[in-house]
Backbone bond lengths (Angstrom), bond angles and torsions (degrees), N, CA, C in turn:
res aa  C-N    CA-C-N  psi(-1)  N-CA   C-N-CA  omega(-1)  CA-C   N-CA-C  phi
1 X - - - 1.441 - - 1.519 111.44 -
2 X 1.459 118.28 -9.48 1.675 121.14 155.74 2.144 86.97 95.76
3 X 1.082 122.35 -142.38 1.684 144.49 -160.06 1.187 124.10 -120.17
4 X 0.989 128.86 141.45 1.556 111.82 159.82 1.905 97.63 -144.02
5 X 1.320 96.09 137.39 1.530 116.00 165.84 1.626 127.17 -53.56
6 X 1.559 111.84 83.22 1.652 106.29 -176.15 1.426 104.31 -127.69
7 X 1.500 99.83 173.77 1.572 99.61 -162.39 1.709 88.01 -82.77
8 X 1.742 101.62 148.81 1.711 103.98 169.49 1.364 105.26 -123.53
9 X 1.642 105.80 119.81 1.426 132.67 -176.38 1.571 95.20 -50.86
10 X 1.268 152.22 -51.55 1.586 146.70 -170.78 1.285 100.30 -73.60
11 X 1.649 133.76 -55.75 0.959 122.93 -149.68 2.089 95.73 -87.67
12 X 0.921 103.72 -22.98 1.963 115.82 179.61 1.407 98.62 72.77
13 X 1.867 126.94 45.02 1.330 104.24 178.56 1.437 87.23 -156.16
14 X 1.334 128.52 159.38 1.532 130.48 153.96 1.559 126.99 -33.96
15 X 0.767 159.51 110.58 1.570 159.24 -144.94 1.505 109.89 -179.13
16 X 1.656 114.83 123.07 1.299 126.60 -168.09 1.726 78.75 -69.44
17 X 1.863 83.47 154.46 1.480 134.11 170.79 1.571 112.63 -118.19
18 X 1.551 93.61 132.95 2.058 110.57 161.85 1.375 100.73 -98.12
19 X 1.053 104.85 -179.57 1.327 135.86 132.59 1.081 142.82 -65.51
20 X 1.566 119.99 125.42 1.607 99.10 179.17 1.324 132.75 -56.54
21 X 1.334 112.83 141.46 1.658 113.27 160.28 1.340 121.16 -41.33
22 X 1.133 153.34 -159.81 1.177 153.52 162.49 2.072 99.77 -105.45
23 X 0.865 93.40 -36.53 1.682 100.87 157.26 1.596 128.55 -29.10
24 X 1.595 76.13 -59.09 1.662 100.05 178.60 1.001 125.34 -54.71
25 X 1.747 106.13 -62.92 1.068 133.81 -173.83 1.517 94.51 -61.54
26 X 1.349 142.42 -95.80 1.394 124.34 161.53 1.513 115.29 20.36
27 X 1.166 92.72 -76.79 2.040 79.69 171.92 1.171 151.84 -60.05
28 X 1.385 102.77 -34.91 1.308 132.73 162.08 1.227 98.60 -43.02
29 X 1.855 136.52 -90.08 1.240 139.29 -175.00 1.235 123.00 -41.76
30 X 1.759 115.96 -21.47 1.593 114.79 -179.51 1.898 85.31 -62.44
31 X 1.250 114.54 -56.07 1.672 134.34 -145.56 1.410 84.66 -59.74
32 X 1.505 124.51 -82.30 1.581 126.49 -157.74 1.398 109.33 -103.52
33 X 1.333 131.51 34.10 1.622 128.92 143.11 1.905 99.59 106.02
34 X 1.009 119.35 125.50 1.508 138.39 164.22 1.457 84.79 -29.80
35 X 1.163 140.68 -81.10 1.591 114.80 -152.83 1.550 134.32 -49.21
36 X 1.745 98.93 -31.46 1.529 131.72 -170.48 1.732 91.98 -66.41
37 X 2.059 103.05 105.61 1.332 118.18 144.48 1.635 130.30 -21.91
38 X 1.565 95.49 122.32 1.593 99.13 -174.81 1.501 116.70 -106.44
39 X 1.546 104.45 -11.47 1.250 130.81 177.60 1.519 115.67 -45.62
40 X 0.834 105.93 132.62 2.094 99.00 -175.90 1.084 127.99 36.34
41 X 1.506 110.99 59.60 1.343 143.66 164.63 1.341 116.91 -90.62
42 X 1.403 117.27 109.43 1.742 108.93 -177.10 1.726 107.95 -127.26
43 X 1.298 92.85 131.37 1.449 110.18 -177.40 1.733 118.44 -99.01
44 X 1.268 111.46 112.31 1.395 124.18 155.03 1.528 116.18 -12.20
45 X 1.498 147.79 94.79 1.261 170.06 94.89 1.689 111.77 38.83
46 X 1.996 104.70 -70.20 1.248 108.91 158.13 1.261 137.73 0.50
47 X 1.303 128.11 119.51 1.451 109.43 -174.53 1.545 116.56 -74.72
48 X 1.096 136.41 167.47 1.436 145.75 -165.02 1.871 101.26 49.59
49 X 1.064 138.13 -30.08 1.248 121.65 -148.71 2.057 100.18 -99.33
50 X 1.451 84.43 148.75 1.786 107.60 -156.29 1.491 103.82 -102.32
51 X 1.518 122.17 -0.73 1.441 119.69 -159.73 1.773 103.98 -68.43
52 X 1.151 123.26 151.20 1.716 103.23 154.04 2.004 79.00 -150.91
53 X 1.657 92.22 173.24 1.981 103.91 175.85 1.267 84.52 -153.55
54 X 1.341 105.14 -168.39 1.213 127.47 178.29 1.657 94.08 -117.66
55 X 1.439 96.48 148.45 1.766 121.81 -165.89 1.325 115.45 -40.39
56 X 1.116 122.41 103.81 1.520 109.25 175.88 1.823 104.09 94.36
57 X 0.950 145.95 -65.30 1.222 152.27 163.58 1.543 117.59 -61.22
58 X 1.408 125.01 74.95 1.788 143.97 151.45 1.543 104.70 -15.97
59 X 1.989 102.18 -46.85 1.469 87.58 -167.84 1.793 122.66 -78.08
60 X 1.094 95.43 -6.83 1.820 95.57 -167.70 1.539 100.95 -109.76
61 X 1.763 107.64 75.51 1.044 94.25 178.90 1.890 96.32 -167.95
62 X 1.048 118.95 -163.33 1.263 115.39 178.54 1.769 121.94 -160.04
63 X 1.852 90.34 -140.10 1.823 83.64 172.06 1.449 97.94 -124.35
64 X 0.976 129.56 169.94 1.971 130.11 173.88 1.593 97.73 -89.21
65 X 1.456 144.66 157.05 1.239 178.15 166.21 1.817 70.41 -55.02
66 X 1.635 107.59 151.93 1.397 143.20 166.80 1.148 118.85 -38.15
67 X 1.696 105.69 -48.14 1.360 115.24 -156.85 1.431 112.64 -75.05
68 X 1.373 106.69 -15.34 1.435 115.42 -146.16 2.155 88.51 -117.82
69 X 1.516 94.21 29.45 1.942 93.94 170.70 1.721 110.15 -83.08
70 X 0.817 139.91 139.21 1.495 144.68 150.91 1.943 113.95 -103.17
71 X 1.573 79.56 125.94 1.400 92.07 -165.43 1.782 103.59 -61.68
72 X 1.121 112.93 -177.14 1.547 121.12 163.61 1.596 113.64 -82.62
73 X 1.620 106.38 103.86 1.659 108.44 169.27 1.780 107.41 -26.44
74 X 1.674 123.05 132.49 1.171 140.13 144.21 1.741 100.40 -22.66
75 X 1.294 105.06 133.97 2.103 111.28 168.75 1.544 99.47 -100.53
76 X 1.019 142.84 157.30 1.551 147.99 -158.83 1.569 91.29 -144.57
């Protein structure tokens, strides 16, 4: 579904959003319970940063588990 430009509560600045992996999402449900919607979950792009929510709503959302950090691409 490609990015979209939202504000990220960790990083305090506009920063494109994905979608979760199915990975993710996986984690997410270990974290907040098999019932808790994974559906329109968007994760922060940023390098190092773990935040993702759901669209529009900051509050229903969290940080991703460690494993799942991506560093900041090399600048050339």
């Amino acid at each position: 579904m490609g990015t979209r430009k939202l504000a990220c509560p960790t990083c305090g600045s506009m920063e494109d959003f994905r979608l979760l992996t199915e990975a993710e999402k996986t984690a997410v449900r270990e974290d907040k319970g098999s019932g808790y919607r994974v559906d329109n979950l968007w994760r922060c792009t940023a390098g190092g940063c773990l935040s993702y929510y759901r669209h529009l709503n900051k509050n229903d959302g969290g940080r991703l588990p460690e494993k799942f950090r991506e560093e900041k691409a090399a600048e050339n």
